[in-house]
C-alpha positions as CSV (number, residue, x, y, z in Angstrom):
1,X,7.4,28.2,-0.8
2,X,4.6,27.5,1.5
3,X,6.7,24.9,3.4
4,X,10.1,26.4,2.9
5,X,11.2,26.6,6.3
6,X,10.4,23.0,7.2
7,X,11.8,21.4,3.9
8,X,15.0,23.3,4.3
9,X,15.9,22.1,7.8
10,X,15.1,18.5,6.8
11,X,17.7,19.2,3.9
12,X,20.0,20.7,6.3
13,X,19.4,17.8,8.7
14,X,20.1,15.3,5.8
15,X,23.1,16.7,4.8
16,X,24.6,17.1,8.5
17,X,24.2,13.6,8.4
18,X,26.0,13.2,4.7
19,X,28.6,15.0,5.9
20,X,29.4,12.9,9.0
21,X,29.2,10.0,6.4
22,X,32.3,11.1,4.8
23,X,34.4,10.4,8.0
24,X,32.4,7.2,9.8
25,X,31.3,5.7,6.5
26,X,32.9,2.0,7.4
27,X,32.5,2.7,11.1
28,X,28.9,2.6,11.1
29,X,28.5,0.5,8.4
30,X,30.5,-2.2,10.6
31,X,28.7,-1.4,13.3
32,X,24.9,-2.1,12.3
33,X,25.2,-4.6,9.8
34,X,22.1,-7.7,10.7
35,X,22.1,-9.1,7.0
36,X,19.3,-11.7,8.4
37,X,16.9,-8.6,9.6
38,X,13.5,-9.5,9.0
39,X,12.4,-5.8,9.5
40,X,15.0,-4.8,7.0
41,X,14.0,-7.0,4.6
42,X,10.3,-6.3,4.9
43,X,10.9,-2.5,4.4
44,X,13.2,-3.0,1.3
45,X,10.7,-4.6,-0.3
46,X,8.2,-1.6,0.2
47,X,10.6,1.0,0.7
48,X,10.5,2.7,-2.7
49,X,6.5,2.4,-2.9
50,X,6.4,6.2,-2.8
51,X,7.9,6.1,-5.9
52,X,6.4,3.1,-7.9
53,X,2.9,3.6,-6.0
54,X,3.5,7.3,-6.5
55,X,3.2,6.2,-10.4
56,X,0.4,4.6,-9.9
57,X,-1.7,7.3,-7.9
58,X,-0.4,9.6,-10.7
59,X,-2.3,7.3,-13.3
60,X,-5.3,6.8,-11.3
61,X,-5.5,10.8,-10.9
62,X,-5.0,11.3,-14.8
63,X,-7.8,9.0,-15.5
64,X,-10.2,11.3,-13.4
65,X,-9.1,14.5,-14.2
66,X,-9.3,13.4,-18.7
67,X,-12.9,11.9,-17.7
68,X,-14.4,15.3,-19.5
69,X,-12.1,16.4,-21.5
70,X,-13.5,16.7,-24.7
71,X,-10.7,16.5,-27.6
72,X,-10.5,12.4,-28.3
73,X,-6.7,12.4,-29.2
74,X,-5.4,14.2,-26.0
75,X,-7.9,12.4,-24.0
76,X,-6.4,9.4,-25.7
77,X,-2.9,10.4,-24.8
78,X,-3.5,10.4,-21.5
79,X,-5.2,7.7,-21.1
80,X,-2.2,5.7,-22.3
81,X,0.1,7.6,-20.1
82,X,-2.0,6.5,-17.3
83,X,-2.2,3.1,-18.1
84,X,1.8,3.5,-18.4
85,X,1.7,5.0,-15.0
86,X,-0.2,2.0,-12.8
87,X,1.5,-1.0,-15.3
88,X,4.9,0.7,-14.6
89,X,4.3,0.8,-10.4
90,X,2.9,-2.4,-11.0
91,X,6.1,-4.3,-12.3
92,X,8.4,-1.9,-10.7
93,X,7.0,-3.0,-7.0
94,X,6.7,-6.6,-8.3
95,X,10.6,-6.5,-9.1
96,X,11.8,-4.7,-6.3
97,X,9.5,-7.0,-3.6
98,X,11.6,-9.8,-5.0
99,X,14.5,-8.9,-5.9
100,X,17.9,-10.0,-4.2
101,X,18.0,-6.7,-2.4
102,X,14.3,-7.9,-0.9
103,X,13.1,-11.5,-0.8
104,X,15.5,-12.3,-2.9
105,X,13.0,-14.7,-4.7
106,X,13.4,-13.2,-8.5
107,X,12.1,-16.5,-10.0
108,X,9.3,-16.3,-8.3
109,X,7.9,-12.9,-8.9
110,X,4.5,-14.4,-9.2
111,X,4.0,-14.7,-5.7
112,X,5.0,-10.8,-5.3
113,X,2.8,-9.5,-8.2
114,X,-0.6,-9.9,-6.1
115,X,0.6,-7.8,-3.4
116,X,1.8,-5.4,-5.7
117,X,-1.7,-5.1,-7.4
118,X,-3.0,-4.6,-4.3
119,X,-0.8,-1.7,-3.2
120,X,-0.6,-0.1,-6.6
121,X,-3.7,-0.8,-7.2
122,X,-5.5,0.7,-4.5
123,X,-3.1,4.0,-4.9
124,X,-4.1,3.8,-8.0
125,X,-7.8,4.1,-6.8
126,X,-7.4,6.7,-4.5
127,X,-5.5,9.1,-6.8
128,X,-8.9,8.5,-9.0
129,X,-11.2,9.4,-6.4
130,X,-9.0,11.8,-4.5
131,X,-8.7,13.9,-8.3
132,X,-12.5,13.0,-9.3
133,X,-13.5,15.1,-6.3
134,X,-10.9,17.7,-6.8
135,X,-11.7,21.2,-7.1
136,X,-8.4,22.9,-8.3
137,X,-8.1,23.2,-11.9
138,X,-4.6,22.9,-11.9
139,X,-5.1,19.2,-10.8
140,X,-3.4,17.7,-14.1
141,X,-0.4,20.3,-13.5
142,X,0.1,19.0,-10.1
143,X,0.5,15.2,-11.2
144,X,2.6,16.0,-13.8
145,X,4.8,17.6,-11.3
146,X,4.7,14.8,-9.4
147,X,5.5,12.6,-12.6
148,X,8.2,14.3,-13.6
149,X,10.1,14.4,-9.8
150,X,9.6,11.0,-10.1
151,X,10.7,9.9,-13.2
152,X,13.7,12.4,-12.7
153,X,14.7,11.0,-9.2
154,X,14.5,7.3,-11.0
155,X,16.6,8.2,-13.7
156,X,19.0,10.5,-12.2
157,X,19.8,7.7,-9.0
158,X,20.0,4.9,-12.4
159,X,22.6,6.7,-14.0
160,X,24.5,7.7,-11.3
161,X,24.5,3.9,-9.9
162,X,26.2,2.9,-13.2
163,X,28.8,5.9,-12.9
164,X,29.7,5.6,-9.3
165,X,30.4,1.8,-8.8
166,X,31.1,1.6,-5.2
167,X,30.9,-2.1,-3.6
168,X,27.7,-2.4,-1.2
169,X,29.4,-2.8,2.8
170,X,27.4,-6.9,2.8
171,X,29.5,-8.3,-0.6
172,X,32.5,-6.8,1.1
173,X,32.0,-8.3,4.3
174,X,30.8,-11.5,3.2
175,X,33.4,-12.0,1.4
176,X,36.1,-10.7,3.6
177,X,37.1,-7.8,1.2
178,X,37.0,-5.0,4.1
179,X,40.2,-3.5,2.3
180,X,38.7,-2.9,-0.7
181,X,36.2,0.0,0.9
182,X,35.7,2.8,-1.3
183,X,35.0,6.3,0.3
184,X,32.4,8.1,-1.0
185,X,34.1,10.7,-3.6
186,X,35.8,7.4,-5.2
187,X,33.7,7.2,-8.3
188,X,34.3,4.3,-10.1
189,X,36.8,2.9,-8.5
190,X,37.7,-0.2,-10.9
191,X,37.0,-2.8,-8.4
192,X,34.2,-4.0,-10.6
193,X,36.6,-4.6,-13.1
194,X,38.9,-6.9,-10.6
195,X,35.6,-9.4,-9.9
196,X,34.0,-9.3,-13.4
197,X,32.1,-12.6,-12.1
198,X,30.8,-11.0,-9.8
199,X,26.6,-9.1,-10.1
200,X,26.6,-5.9,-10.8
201,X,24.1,-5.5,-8.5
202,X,27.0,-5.3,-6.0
203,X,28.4,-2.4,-7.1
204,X,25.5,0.4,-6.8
205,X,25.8,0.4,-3.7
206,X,26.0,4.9,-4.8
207,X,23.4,6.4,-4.4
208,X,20.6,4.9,-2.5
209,X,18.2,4.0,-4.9
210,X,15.9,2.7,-2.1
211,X,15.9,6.1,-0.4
212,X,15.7,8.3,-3.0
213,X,12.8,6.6,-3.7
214,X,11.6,6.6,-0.6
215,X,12.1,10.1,-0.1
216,X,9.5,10.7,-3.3
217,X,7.1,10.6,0.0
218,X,7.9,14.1,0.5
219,X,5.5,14.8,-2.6
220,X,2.9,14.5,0.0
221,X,3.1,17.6,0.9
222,X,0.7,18.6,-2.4
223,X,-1.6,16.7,-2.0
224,X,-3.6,19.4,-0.1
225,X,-3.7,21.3,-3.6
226,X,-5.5,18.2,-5.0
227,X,-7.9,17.4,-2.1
228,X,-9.5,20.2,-0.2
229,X,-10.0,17.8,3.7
230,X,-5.8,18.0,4.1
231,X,-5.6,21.4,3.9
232,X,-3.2,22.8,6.4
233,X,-2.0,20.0,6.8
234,X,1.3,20.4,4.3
235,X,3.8,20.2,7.1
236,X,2.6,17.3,8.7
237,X,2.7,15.3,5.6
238,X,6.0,16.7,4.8
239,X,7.6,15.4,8.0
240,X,5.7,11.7,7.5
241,X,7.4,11.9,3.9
242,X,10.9,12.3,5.9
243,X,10.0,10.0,8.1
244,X,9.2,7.2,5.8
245,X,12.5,8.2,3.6
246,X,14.9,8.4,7.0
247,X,13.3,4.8,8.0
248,X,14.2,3.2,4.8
249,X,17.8,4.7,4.6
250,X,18.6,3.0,8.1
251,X,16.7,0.3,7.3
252,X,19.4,-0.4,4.2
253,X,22.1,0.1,6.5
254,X,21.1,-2.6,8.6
255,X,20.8,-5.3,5.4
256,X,24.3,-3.7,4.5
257,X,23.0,-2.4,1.3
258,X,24.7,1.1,1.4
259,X,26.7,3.8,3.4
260,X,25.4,6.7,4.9
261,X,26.9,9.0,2.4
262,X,24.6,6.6,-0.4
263,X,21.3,7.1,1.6
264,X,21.6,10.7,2.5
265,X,22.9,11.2,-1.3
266,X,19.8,9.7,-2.4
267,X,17.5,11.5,-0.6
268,X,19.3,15.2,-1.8
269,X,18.8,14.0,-4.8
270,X,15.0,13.7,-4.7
271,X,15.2,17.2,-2.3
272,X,16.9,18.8,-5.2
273,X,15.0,17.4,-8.0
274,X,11.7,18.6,-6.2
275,X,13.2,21.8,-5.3
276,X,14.0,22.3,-8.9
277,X,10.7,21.2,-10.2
278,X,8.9,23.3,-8.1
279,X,10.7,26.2,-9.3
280,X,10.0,25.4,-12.7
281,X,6.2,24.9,-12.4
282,X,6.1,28.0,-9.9
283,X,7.3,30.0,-13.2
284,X,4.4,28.2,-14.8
285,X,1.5,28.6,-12.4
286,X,1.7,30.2,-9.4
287,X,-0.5,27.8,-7.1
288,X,2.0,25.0,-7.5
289,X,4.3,25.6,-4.4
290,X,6.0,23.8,-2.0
């Protein structure tokens, strides 16, 4: 790993702070909890763009790098895997922008879907040029890296959502239900079960899906395979990656969306999936490395 050193004390960092989320879970939570935060509400509706943009620089980049490619069906293939890509940001960023964990204006996802054109779009537009103009031949091997992380991290923080059921810190407190806080290593709980009028929504608050998402940032670190001007610049894009991921996570603990122990939880998970990932396409080709 070309980065090993600097991804491993962020994860060491990240889970210092998980762990100290076991004991002052409700303490902090109480603590920083603005529900009317305009900040926090701007960056959970962008927070997960390195995700759902992510998908949509991956489609971009699979456009340019099949331009060439001579067999029709596989070029075919992929074609439709990158329209899948960009459609998929598309909507995902249109739901998430207004979403009740956002904007909260679901009915109205019309007035979201331009903006999200415009950021998935133009992702979109750079992966295209960024892999037109790319000189490593393992370009298509390195966005389907990045696809899979991706689609992993989404799936695996889905799944784990419906398992865990822990109220979010705001339906608690707005609804004075403070006794009903779960620690983190209660998985499901049953509380959903005592409030079955109540969203769903409110119970996944475990884990983070805004940070895991967020935390798909860290994939900028290969982006210096793809395009030859950031090279030596891995670490620095690493760090922006954790960054970006550390100032979501607080950012969802000011709208009272989660507990530490759910934002740090979701950004292991996209440290592990990427760690595993890489491991796996190292075995395959050794220039894909963190």
């Amino acid at each position: 790993m070309k980065n090993k050193k600097a991804f491993f004390i962020i994860l060491g960092l990240v889970l210092a702070v998980f762990l100290l989320g076991l004991f002052f879970d409700f303490q902090f939570a109480k603590l920083i909890y603005k529900p009317d935060s305009i900040v926090g509400k701007i960056l959970a509706a962008i927070g997960e763009t390195p995700a759902y943009g992510g998908l949509a620089f991956i489609g971009g980049g699979l456009i340019a790098v099949n331009l060439k490619r001579e067999n029709k069906i596989v070029k075919g293939i992929f074609f439709a895997i990158a329209f899948i890509c960009v459609l998929a940001g598309i909507v995902l960023s249109t739901r998430a922008m207004a979403s009740h964990n956002a904007f909260n204006i679901e009915d109205k996802w019309y007035i979201t879907l331009p903006f999200a054109i415009v950021i998935d779009g133009g992702l979109g537009f750079l992966g295209y040029r960024m892999c037109l103009k790319s000189n490593n031949e393992d370009t298509l091997k390195i966005l389907l890296f990045m696809l899979v992380v991706i689609g992993l991290v989404i799936l695996t923080v889905t799944v784990l959502k419906r398992i865990w059921g822990r109220p979010r810190y705001r339906w608690l407190a707005d609804n004075d239900l403070l006794d009903k806080f779960c620690n983190w290593w209660q998985i499901n709980p049953g509380i959903k079960q005592e409030f079955p009028e109540v969203s769903t929504d409110e119970f996944k608050s475990c884990p983070s899906g805004h940070t895991s998402s967020a935390a798909c940032a860290l994939l900028l670190m290969y982006l210096p395979l793809i395009s030859e001007k950031l090279k030596g610049k891995e670490t620095l894009l690493l760090f922006i990656g954790a960054i970006w991921a550390g100032v979501v996570g607080f950012s969802r603990h000011i709208m009272g969306a989660h507990f530490l122990t759910d934002t740090t939880f979701g950004f292991l998970i996209t440290m592990l999936v990427i760690l595993c990932m890489n491991f796996a396409f190292y075995k395959i080709k050794d220039k894909i490395r963190i």
